[in-house]
N, C-alpha and C positions, 0 to 999 in steps of 0.2 A: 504494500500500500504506500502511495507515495505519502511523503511528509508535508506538511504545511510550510510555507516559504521561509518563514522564522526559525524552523528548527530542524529542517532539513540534514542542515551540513553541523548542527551545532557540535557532533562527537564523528566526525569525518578522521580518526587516525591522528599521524602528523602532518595533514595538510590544512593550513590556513580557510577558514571559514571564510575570508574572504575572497580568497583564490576561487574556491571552491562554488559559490554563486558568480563567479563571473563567468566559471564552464561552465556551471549546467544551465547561464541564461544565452551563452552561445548555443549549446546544441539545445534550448528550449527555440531560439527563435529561429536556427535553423530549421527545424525540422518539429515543431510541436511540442517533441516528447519530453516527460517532465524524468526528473533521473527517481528511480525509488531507491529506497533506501537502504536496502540491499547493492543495488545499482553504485548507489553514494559510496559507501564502503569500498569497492574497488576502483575508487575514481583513477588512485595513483599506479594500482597496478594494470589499471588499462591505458593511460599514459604513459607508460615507462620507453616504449619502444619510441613513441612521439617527443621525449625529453631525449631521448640518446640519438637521436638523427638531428634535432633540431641543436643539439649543443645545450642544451639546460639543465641547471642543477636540480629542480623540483619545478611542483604544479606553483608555487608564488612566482619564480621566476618566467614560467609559461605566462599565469597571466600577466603579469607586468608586461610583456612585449605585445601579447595583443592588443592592451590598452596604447601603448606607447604609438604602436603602428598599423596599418589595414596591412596584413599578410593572407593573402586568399589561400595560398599552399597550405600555410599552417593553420589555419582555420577549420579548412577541409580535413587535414591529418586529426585534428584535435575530434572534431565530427566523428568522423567513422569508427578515433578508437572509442568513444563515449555511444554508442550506437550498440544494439545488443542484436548480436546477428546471428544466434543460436538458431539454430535449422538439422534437422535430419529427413532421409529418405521415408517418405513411406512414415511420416510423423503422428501419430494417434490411425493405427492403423484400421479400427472401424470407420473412422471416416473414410479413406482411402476404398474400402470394400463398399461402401455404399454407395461410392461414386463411378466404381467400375459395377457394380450386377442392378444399381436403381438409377442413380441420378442418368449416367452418359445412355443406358438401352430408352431413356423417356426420353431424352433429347433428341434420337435416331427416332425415334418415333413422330417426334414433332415437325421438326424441322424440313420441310417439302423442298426448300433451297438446297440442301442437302450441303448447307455451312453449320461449323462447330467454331465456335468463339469463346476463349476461357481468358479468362484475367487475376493472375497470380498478383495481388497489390502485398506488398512489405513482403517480395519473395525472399530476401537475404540474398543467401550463396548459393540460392537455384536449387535447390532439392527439391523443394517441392513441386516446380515446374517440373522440371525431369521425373518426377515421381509419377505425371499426369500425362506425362510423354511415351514412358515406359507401358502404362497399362495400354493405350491408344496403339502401339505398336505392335504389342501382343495380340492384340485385336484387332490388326488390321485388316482382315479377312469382311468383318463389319463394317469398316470406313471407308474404305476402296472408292474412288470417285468421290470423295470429301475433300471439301477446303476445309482444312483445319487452320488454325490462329490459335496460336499460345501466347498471350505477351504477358512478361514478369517484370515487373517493376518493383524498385529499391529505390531509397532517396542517399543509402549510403556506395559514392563509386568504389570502392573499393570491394564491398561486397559484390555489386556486380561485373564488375571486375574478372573476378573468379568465377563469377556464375559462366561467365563468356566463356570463358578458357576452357572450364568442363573437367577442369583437376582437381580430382579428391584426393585426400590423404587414405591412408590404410580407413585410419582407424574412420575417416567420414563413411566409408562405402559398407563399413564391418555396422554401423548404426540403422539398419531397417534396410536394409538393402541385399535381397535374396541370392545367394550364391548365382543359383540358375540366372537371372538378371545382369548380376555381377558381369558374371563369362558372358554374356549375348551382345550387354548394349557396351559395355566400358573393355577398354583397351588399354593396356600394361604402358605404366611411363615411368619408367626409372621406379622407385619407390611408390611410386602415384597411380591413379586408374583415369583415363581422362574418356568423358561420355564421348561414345560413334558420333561422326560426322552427319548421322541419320537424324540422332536426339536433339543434337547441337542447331542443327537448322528448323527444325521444328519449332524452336522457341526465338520469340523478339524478347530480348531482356533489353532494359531501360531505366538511364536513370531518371528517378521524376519523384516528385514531390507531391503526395496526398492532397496538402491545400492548394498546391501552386500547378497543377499537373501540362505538362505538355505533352505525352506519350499519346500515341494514336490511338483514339479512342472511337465508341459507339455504341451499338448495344450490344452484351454478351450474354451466351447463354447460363454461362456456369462464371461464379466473380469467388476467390475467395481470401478473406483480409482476417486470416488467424495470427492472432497472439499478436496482434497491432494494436488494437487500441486500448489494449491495458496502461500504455504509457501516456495517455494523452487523457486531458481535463473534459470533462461533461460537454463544454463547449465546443472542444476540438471533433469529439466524436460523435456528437451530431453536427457538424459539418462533413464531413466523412461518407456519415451515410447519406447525406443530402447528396453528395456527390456521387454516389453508390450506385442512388437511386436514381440519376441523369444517364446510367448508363447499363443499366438494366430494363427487362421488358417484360410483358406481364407474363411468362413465362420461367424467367431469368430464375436461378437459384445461386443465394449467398449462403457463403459457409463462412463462422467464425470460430475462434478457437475456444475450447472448452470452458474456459471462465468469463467470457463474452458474451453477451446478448443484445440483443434492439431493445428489449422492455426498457422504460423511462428514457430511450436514447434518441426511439424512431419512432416519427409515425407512415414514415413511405414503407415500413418493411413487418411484416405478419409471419408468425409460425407456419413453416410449411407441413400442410395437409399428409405429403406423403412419406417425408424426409427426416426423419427426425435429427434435434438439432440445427438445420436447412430453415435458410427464410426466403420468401417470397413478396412479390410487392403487393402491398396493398391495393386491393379496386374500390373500398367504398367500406361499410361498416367491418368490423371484422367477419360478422356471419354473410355478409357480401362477400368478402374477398376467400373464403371459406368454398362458398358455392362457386367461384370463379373457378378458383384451383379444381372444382371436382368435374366443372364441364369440360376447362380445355385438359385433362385429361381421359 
């Protein structure tokens, strides 16, 4: 849970409490997210690589130079390490099975265009894209003659960064990631597995900003923004889903991550009917949008 602005950083270690709101009001106005407090605690050891590149003694002397001067590099460095970009394959894997045997067989059912559009927002370092690439692939026997769209978006580049690249460590690939899988789609790189050239074009990764967004956008059928807005304030996160809801259709299914919900956040988004967990857009009362879901199914 995050802290209240006055006592957030008050037992931060030995980093200066004043340092310490100066980062987390950088990466709040870059990017929303407010730091929790757990988060706060590793302020200095997620800095540390960003002090030894940049030449600095500690987080006071970091901020002092921000303040002193606009450095867009270091700015961006200080971002990404303060960004929590924890990700694995195949992440809360009920979800993952619901979205290969319920959600993707009713969107092949809907869809007459015989287009698939999915939008990975707060994807990290791509697993979870590649996670929804992997099942579509297995299954290609179903898609065959589909335009498929994957676009995965991060506001941190360094994360997507990597995503691009397609290089996992051992231990990324040994995390949800089924041997069978393993051998099929990723291919040996020194120590590393880096995803097939199959997987890798399949997805548009992009950097872009939730409130600020420039990524190609429109309507999608399947949107999902897991373990994102746990970091962001009541305000931010209905902004979010207002945004959500510009880009989804009355079809559209949103997945969030386990300790997330629309309740008191949305009113564009309703418990989906078939999906559990799954939201759908609102058409009119809830017992309207209820009846909705049950016709265009």
């Amino acid at each position: 849970m995050a802290l209240s602005p006055s006592s957030r950083f008050a037992d931060s270690g030995s980093s200066s409490r004043g340092a310490a709101r100066i980062l987390s009001g950088l990466l709040e106005a870059r990017t929303g997210q407010i730091l929790s407090e757990n988060r706060a605690w590793r302020m200095e050891t997620a800095l540390k690589p960003v002090l030894r590149s940049h030449g600095l003694a500690d987080i006071d002397a970091l901020a002092a130079r921000l303040i002193a001067r606009k450095e867009a590099a270091l700015e961006e460095d200080v971002v990404n390490a303060l960004l929590n970009n924890e990700s694995s394959f195949f992440r809360d894997l009920q979800i993952f099975d619901m979205i290969h045997r319920q959600i993707l067989p009713q969107i092949h059912a809907q869809r007459d265009d015989r287009t698939l559009r999915i939008w990975s927002a707060g994807c990290s370092t791509g697993q979870e894209a590649y996670s929804i690439a992997i099942q579509l692939c297995n299954d290609m026997a179903r898609w065959r003659g589909w335009r498929i769209e994957i676009l995965a978006t991060d506001i941190s580049t360094a994360a997507i960064d990597q995503a691009k690249s397609g290089i996992f460590t051992q231990m990324d690939v040994q995390r949800g990631l089924a041997v069978g899988d393993l051998i099929k789609w990723f291919e040996p790189a020194g120590d590393d597995w880096c995803a097939s050239p199959v997987l890798r074009q399949m997805i548009d990764f992009r950097t872009d900003n939730l409130f600020d967004h420039r990524a190609p956008m429109g309507e999608y059928d399947l949107l999902l923004c897991r373990n994102v807005l746990l970091y962001f304030t009541l305000e931010r996160r209905q902004a979010v889903f207002r945004m959500l809801a510009q880009h989804s259709h009355a079809r559209s299914v949103l997945l969030l991550g386990a300790g997330e919900t629309v309740i008191g956040h949305s009113e564009d988004f309703v418990p989906h009917p078939d999906f559990r967990g799954g939201y759908g857009r609102r058409t009119g009362t809830p017992a309207q949008a209820e009846a909705a879901f049950r016709r265009a199914v």
